[in-house]
Structures are given as C-alpha cells and as structure tokens.
Predicted model as a PDB file, atoms N, CA, C, CB and O in Angstrom, pLDDT in the B-factor column:
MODEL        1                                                                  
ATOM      1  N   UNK A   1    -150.889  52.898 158.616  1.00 52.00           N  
ATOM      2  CA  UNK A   1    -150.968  54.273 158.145  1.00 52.00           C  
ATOM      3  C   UNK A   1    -151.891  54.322 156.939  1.00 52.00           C  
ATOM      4  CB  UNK A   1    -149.562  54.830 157.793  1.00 52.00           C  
ATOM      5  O   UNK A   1    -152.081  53.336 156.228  1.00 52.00           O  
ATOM      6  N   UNK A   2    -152.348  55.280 156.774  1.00 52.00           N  
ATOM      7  CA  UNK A   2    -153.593  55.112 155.867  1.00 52.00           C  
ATOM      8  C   UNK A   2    -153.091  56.304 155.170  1.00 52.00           C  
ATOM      9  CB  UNK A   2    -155.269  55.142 156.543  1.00 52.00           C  
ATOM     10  O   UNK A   2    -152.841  57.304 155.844  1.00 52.00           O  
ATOM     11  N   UNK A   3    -152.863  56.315 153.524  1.00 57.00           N  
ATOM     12  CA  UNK A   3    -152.698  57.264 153.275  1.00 57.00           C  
ATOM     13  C   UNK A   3    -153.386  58.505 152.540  1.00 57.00           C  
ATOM     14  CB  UNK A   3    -152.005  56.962 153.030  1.00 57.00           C  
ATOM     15  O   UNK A   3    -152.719  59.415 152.048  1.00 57.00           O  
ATOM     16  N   UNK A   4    -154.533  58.467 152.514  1.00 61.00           N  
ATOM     17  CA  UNK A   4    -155.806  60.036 153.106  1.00 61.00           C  
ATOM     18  C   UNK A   4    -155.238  60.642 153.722  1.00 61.00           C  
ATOM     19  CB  UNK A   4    -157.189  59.947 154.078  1.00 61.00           C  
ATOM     20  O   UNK A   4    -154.773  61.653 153.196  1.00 61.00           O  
ATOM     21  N   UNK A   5    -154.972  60.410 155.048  1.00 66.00           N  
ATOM     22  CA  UNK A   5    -155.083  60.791 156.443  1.00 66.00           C  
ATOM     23  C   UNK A   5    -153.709  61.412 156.302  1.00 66.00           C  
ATOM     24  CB  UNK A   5    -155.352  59.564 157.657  1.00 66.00           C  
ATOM     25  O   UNK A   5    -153.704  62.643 156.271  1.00 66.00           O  
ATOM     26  N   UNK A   6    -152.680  60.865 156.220  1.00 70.00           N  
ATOM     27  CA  UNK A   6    -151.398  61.094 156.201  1.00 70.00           C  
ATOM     28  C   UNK A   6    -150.687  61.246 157.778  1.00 70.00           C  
ATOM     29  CB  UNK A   6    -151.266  62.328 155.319  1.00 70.00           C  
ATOM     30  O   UNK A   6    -149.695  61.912 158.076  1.00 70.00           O  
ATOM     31  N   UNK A   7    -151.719  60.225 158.848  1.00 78.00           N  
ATOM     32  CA  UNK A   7    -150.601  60.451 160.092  1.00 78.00           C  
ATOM     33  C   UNK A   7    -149.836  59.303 159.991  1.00 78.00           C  
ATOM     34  CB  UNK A   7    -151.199  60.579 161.702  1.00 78.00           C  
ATOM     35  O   UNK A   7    -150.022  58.348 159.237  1.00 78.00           O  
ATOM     36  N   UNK A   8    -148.691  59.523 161.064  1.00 78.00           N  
ATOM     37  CA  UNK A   8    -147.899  58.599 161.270  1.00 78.00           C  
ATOM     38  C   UNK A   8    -147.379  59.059 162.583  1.00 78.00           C  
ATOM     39  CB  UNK A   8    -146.967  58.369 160.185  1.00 78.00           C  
ATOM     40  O   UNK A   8    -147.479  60.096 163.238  1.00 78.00           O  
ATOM     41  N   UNK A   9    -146.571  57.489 162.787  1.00 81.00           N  
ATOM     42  CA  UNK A   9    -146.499  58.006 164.370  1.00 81.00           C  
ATOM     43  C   UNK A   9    -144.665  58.680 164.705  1.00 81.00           C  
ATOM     44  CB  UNK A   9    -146.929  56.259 165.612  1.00 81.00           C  
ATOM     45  O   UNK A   9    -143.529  58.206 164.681  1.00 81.00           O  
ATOM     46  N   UNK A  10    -145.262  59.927 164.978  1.00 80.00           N  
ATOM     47  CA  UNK A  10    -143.425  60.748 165.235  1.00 80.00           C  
ATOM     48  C   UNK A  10    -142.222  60.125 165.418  1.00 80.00           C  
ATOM     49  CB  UNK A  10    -143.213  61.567 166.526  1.00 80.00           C  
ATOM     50  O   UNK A  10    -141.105  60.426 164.996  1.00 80.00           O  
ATOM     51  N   UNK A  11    -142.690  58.984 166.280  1.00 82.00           N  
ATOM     52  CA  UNK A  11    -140.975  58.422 167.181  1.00 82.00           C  
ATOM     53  C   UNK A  11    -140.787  57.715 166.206  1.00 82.00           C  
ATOM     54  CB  UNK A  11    -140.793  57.411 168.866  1.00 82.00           C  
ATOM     55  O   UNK A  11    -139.806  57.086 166.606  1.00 82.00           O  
ATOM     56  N   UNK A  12    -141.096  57.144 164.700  1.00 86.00           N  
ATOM     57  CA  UNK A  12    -141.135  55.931 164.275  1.00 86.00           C  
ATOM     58  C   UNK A  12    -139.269  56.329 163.801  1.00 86.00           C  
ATOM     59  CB  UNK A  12    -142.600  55.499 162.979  1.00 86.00           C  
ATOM     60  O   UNK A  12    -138.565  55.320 163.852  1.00 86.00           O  
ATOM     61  N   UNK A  13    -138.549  57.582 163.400  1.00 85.00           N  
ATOM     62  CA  UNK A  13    -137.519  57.915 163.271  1.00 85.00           C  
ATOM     63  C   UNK A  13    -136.777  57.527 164.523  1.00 85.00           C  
ATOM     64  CB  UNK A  13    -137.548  59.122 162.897  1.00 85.00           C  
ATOM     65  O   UNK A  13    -135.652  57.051 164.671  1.00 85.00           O  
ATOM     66  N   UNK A  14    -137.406  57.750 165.100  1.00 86.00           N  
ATOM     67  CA  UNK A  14    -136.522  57.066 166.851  1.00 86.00           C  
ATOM     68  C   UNK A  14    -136.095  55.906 166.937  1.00 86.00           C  
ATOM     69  CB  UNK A  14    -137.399  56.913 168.225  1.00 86.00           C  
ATOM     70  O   UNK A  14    -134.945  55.560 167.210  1.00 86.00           O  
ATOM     71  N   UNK A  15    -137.572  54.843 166.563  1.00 89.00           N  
ATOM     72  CA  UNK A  15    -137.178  53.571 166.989  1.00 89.00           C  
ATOM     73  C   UNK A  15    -136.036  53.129 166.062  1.00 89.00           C  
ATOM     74  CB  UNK A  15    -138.370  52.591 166.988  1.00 89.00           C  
ATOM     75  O   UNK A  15    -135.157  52.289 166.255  1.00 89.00           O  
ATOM     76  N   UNK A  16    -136.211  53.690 165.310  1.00 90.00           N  
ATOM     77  CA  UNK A  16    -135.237  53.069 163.595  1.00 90.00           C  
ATOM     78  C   UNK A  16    -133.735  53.315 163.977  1.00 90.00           C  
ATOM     79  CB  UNK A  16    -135.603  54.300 161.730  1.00 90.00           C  
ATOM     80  O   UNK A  16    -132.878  52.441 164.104  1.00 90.00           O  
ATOM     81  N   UNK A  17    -133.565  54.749 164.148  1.00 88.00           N  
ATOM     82  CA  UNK A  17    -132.253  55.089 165.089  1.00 88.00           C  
ATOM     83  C   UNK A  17    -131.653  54.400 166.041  1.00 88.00           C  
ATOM     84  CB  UNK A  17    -132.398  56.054 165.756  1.00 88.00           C  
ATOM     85  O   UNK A  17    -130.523  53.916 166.111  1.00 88.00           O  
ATOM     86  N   UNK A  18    -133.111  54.426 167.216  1.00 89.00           N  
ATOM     87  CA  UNK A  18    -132.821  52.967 168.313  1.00 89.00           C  
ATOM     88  C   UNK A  18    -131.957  51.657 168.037  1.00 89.00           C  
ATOM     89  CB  UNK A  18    -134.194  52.249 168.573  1.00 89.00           C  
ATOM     90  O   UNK A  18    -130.869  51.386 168.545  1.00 89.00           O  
ATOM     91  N   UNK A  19    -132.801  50.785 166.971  1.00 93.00           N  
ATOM     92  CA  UNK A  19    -132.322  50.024 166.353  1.00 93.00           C  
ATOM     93  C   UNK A  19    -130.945  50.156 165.749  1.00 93.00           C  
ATOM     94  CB  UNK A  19    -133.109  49.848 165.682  1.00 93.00           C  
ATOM     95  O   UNK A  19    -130.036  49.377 166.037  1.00 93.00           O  
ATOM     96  N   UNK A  20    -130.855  50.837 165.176  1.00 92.00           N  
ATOM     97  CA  UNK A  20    -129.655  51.136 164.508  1.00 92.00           C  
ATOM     98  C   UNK A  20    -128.634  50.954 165.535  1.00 92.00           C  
ATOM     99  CB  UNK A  20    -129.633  52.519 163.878  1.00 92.00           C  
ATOM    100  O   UNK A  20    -127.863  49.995 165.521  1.00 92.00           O  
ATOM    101  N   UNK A  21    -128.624  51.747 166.310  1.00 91.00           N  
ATOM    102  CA  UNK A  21    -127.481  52.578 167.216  1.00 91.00           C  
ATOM    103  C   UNK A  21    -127.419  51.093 168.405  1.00 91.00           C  
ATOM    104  CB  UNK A  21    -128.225  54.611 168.107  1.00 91.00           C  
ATOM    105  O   UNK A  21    -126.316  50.820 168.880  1.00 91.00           O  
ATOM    106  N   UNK A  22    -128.550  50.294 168.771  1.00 91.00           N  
ATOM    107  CA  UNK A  22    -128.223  48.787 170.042  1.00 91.00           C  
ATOM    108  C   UNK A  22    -127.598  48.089 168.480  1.00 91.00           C  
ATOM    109  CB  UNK A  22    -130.264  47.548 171.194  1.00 91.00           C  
ATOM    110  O   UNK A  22    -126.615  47.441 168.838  1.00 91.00           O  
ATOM    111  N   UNK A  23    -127.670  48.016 167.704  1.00 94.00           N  
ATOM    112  CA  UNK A  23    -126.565  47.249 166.746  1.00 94.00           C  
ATOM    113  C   UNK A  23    -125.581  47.668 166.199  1.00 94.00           C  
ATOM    114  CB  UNK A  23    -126.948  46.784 165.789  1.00 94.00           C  
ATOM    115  O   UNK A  23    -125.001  46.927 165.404  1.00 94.00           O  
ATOM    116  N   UNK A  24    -125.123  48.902 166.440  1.00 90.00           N  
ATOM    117  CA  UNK A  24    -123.849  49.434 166.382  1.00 90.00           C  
ATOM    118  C   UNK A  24    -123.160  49.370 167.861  1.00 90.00           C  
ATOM    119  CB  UNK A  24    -123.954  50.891 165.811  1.00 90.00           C  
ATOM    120  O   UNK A  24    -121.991  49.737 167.737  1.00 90.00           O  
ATOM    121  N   UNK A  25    -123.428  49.074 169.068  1.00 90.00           N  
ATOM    122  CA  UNK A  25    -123.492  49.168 170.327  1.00 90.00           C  
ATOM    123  C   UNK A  25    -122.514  47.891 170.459  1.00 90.00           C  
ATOM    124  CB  UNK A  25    -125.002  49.190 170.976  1.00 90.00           C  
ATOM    125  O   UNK A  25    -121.337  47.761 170.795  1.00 90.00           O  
ATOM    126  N   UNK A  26    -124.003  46.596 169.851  1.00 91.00           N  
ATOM    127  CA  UNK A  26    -123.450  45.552 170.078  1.00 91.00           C  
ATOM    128  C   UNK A  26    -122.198  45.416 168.903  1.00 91.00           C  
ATOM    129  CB  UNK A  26    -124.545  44.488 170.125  1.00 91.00           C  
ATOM    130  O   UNK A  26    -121.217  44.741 169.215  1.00 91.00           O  
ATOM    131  N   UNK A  27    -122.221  45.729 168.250  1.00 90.00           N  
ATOM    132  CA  UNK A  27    -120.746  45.046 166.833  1.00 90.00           C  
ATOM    133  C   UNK A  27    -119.565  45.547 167.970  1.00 90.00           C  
ATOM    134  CB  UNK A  27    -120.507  46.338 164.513  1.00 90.00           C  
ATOM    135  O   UNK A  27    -118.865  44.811 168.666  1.00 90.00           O  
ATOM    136  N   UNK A  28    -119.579  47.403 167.917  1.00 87.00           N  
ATOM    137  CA  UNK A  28    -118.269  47.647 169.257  1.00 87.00           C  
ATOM    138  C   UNK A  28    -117.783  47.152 170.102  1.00 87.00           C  
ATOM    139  CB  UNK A  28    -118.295  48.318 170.008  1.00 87.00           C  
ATOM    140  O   UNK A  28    -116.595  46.875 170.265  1.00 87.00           O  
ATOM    141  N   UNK A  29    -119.004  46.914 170.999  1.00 86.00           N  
ATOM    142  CA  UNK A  29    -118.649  45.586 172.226  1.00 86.00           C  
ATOM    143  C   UNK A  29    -118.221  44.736 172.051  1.00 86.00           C  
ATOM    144  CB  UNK A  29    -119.422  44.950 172.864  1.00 86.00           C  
ATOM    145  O   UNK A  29    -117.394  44.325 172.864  1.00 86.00           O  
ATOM    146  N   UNK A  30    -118.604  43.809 170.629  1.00 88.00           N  
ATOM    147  CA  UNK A  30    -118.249  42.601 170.914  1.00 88.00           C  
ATOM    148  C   UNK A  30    -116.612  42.894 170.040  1.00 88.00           C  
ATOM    149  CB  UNK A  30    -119.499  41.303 170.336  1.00 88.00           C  
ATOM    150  O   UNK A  30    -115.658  42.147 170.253  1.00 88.00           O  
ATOM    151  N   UNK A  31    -116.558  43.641 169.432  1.00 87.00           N  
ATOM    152  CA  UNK A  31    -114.914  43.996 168.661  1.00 87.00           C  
ATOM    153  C   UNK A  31    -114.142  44.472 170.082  1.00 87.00           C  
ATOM    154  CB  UNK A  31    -114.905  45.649 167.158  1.00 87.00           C  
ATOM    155  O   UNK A  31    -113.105  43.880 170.384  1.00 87.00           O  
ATOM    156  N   UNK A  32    -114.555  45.341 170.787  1.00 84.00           N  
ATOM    157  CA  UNK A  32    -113.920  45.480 171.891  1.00 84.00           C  
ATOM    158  C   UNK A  32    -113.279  44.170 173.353  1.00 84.00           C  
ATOM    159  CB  UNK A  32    -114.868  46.396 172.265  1.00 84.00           C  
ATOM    160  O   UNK A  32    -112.443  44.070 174.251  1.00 84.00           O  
ATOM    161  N   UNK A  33    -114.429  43.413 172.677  1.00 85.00           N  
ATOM    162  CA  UNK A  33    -114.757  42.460 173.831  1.00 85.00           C  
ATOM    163  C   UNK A  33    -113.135  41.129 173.471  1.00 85.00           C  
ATOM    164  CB  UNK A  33    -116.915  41.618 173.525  1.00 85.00           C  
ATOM    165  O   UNK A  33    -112.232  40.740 174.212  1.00 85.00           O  
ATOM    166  N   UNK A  34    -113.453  40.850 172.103  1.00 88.00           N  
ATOM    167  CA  UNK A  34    -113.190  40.005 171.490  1.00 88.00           C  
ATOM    168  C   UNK A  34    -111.773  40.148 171.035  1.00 88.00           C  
ATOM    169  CB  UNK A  34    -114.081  39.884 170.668  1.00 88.00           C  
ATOM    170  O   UNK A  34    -111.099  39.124 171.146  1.00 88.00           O  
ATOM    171  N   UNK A  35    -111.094  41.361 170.475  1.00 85.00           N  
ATOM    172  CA  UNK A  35    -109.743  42.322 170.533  1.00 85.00           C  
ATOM    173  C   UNK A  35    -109.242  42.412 171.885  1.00 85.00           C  
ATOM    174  CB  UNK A  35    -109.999  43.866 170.044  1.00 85.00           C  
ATOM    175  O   UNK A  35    -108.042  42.682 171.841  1.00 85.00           O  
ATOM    176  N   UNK A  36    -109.620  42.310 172.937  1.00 82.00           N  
ATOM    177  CA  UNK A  36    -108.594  42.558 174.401  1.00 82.00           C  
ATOM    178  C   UNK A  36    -108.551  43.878 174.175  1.00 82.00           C  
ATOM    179  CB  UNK A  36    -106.877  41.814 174.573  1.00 82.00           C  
ATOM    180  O   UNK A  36    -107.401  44.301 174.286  1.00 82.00           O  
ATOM    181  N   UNK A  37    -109.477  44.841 173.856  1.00 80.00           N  
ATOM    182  CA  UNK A  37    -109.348  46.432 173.734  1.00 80.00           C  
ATOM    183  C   UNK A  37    -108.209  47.046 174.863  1.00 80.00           C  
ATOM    184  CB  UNK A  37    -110.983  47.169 174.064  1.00 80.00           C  
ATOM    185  O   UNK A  37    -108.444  46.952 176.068  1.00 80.00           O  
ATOM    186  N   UNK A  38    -107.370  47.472 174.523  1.00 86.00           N  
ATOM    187  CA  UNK A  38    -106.659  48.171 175.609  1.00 86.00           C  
ATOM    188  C   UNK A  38    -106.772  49.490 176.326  1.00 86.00           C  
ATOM    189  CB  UNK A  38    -105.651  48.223 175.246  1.00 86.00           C  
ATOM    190  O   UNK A  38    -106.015  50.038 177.127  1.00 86.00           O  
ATOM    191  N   UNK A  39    -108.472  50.012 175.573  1.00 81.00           N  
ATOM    192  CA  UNK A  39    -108.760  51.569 176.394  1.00 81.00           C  
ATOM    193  C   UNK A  39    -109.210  50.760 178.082  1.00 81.00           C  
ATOM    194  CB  UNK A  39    -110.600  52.823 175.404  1.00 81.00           C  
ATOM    195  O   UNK A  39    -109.489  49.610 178.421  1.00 81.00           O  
ATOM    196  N   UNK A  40    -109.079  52.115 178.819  1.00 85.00           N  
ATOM    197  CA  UNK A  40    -109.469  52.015 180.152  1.00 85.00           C  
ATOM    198  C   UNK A  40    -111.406  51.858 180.093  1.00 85.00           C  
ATOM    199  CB  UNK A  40    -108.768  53.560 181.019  1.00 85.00           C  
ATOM    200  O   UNK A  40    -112.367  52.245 179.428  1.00 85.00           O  
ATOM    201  N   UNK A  41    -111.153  51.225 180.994  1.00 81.00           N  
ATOM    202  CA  UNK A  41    -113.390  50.393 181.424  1.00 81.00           C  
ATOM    203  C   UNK A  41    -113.925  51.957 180.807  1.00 81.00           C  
ATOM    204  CB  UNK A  41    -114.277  50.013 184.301  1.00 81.00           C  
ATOM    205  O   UNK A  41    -114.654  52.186 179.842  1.00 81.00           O  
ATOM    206  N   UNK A  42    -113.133  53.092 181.949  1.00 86.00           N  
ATOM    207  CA  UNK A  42    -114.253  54.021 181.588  1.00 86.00           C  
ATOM    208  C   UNK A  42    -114.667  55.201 179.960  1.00 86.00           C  
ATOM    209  CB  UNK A  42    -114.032  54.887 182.808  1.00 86.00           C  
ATOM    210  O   UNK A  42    -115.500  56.030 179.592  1.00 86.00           O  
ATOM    211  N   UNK A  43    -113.278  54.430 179.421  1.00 84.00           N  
ATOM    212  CA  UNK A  43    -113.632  55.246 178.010  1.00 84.00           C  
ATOM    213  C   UNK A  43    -114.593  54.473 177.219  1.00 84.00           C  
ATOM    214  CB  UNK A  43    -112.303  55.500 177.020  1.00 84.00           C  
ATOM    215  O   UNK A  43    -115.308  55.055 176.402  1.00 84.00           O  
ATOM    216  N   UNK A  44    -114.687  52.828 177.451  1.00 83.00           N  
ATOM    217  CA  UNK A  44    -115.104  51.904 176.923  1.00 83.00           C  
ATOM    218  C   UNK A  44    -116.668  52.059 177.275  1.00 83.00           C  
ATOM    219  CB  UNK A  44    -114.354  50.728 177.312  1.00 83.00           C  
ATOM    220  O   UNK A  44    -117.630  51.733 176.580  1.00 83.00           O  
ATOM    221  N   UNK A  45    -116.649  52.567 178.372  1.00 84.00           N  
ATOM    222  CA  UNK A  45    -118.099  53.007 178.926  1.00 84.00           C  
ATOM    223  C   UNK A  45    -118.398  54.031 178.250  1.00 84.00           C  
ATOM    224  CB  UNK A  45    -118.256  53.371 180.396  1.00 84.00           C  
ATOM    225  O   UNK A  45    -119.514  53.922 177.742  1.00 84.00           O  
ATOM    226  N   UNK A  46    -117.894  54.953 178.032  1.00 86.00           N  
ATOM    227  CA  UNK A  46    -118.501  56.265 177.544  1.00 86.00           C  
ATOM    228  C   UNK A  46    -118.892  55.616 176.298  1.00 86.00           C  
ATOM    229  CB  UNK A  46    -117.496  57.690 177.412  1.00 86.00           C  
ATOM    230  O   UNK A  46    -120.070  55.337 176.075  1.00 86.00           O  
ATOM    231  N   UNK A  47    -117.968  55.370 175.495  1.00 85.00           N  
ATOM    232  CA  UNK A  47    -118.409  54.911 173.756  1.00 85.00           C  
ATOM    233  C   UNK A  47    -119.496  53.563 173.731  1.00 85.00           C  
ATOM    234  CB  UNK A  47    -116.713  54.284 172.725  1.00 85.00           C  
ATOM    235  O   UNK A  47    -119.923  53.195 172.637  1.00 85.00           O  
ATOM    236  N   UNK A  48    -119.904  52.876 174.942  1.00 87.00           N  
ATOM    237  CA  UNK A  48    -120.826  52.282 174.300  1.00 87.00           C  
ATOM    238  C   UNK A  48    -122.182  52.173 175.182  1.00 87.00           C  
ATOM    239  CB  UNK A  48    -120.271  51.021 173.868  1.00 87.00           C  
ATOM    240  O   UNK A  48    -122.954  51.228 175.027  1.00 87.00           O  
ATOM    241  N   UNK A  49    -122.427  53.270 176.173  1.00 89.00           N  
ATOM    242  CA  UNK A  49    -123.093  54.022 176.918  1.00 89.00           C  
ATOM    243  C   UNK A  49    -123.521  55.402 176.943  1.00 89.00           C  
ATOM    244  CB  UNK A  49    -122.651  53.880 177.675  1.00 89.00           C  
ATOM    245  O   UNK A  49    -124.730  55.617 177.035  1.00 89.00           O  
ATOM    246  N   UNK A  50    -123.086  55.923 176.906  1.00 90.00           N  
ATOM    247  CA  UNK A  50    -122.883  57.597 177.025  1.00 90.00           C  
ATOM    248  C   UNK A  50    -123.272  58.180 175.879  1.00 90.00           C  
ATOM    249  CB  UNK A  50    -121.398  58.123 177.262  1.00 90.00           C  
ATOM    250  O   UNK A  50    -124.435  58.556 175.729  1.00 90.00           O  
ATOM    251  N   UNK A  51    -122.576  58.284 175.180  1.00 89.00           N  
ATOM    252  CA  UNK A  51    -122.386  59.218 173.590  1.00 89.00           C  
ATOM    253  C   UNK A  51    -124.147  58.480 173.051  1.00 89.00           C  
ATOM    254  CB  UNK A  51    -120.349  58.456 172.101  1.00 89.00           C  
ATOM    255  O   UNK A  51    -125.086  59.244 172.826  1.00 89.00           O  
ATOM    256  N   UNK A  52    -124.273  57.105 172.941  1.00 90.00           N  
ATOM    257  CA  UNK A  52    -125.473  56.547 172.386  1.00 90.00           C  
ATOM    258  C   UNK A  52    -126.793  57.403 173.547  1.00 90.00           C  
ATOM    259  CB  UNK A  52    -125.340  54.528 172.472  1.00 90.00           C  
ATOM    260  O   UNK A  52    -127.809  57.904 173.066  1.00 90.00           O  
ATOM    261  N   UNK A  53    -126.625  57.410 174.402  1.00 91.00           N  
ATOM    262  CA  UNK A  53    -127.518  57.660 175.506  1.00 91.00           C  
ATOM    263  C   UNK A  53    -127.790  58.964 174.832  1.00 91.00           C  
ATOM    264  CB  UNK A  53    -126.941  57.622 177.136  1.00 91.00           C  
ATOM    265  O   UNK A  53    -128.726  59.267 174.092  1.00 91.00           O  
ATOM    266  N   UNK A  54    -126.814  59.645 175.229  1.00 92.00           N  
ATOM    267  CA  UNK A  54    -127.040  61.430 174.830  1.00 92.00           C  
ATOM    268  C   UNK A  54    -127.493  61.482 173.757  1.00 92.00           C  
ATOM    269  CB  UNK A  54    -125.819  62.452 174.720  1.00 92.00           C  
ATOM    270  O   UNK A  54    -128.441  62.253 173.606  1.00 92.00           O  
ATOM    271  N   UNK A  55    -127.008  60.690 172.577  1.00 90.00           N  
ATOM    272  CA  UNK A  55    -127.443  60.984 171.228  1.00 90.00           C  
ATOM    273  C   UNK A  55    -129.194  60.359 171.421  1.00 90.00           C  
ATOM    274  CB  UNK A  55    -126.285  60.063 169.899  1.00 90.00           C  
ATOM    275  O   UNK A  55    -130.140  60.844 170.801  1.00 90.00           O  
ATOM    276  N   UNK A  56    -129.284  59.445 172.207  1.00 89.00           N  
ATOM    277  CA  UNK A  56    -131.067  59.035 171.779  1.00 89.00           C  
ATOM    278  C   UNK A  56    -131.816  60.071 172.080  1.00 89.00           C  
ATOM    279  CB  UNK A  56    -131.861  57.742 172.628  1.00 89.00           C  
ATOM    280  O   UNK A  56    -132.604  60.646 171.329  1.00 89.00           O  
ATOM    281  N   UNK A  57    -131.445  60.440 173.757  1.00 91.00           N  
ATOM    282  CA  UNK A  57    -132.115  61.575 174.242  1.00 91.00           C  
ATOM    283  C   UNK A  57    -132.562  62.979 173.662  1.00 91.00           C  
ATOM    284  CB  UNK A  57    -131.474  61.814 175.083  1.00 91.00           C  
ATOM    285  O   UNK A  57    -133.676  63.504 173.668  1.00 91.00           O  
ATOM    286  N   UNK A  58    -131.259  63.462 173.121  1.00 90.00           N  
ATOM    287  CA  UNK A  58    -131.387  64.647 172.487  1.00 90.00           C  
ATOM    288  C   UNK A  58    -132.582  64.370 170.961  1.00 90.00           C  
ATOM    289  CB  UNK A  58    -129.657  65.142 172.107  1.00 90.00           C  
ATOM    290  O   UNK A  58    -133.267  65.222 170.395  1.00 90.00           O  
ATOM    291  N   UNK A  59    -132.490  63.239 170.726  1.00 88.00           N  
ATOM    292  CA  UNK A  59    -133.117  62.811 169.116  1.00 88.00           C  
ATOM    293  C   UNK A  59    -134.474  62.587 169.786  1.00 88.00           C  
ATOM    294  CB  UNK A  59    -132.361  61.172 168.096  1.00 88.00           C  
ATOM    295  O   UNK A  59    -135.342  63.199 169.163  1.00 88.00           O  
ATOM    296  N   UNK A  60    -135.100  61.726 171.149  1.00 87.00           N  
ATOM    297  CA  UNK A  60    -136.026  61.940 171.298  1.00 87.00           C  
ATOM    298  C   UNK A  60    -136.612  63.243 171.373  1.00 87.00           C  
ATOM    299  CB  UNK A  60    -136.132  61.367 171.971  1.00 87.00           C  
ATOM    300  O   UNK A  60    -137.576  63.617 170.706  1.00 87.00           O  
ATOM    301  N   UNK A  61    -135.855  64.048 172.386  1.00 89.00           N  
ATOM    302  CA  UNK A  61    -136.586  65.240 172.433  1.00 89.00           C  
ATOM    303  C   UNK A  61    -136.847  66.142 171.477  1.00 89.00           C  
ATOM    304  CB  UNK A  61    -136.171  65.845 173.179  1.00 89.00           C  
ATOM    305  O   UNK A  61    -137.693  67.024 171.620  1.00 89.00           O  
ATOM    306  N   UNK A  62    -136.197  65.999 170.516  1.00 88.00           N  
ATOM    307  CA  UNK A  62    -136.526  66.984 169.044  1.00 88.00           C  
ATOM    308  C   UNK A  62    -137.670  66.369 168.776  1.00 88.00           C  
ATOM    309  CB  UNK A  62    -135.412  66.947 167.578  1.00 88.00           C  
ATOM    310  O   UNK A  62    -138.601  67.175 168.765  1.00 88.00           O  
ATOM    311  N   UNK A  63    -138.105  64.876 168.475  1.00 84.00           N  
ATOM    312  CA  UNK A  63    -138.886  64.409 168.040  1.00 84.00           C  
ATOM    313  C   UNK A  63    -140.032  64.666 168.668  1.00 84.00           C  
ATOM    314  CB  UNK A  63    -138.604  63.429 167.882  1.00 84.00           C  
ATOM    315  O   UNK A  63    -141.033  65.164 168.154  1.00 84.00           O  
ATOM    316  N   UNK A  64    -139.877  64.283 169.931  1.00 85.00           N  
ATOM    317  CA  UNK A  64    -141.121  64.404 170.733  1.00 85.00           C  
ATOM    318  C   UNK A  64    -141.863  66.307 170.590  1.00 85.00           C  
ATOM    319  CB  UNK A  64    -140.527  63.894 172.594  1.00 85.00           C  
ATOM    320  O   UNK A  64    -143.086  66.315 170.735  1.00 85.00           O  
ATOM    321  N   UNK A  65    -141.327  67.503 170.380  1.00 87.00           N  
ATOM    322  CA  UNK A  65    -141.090  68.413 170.754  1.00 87.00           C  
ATOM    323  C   UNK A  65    -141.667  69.183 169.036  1.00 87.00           C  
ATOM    324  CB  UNK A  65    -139.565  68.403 171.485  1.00 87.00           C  
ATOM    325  O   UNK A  65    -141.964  70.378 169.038  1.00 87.00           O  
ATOM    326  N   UNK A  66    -141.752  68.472 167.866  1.00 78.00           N  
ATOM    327  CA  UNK A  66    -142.358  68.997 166.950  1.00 78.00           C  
ATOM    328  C   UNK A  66    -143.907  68.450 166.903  1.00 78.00           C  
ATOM    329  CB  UNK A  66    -141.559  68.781 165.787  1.00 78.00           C  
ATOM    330  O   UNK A  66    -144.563  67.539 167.408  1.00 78.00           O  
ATOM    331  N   UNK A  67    -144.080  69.430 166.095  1.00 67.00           N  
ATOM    332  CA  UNK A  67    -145.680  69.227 165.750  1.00 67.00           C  
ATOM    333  C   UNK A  67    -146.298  68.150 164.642  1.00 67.00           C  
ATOM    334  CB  UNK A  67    -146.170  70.602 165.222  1.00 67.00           C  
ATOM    335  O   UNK A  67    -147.513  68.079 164.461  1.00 67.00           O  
TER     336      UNK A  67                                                      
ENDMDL                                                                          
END                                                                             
C-alpha cells in the first residue's frame, strides 16, 4: 500500500475476520471434541458451520458491495 495513493484492498477486513473466526472454529471443536460435548451432531454443526458461514457471507457481501 503506498500511502499517496491511499488504496487498499476491501476484503483485507474479511480475511482478518476469516482468520479470526477458522480459529475460533477450531478452539470450539476441539473443546467440544475433547469435553465429550453432550449437544446433538446437529447443533454442534450449526455452531461450528452455519452461524460462521452466514456470518462470513453476509460480511463478504457488505464488503464486496461498498465503494
């Protein structure tokens, strides 16, 4: 980034989030994994699938979607 110019690249809030959120993903899993979690597969799915999914998506598309 050069700063004259002042671009940068939009998603760079994304990837950071990204990051963030596959290492909050993995700590759950493996506390889930490692605890004998007693929720059912598919709640266990939603919280470490789903909710992250929706949340990237919706965060890409804001991102992608400004100027």
């Amino acid at each position: 980034m050069d700063a004259s110019t002042g671009k940068r690249n939009r998603l760079t809030p994304w990837y950071v989030g990204l990051a963030v959120i596959l290492a909050a993903v993995a700590f759950i899993g493996y506390r889930m994994w490692a605890g004998n979690c007693p929720a059912p597969t598919i709640l266990e799915a939603g919280v470490l699938i789903l909710v992250p999914g929706v949340y990237l998506v919706l965060m890409y598309l804001t991102l992608t979607s400004q100027e």
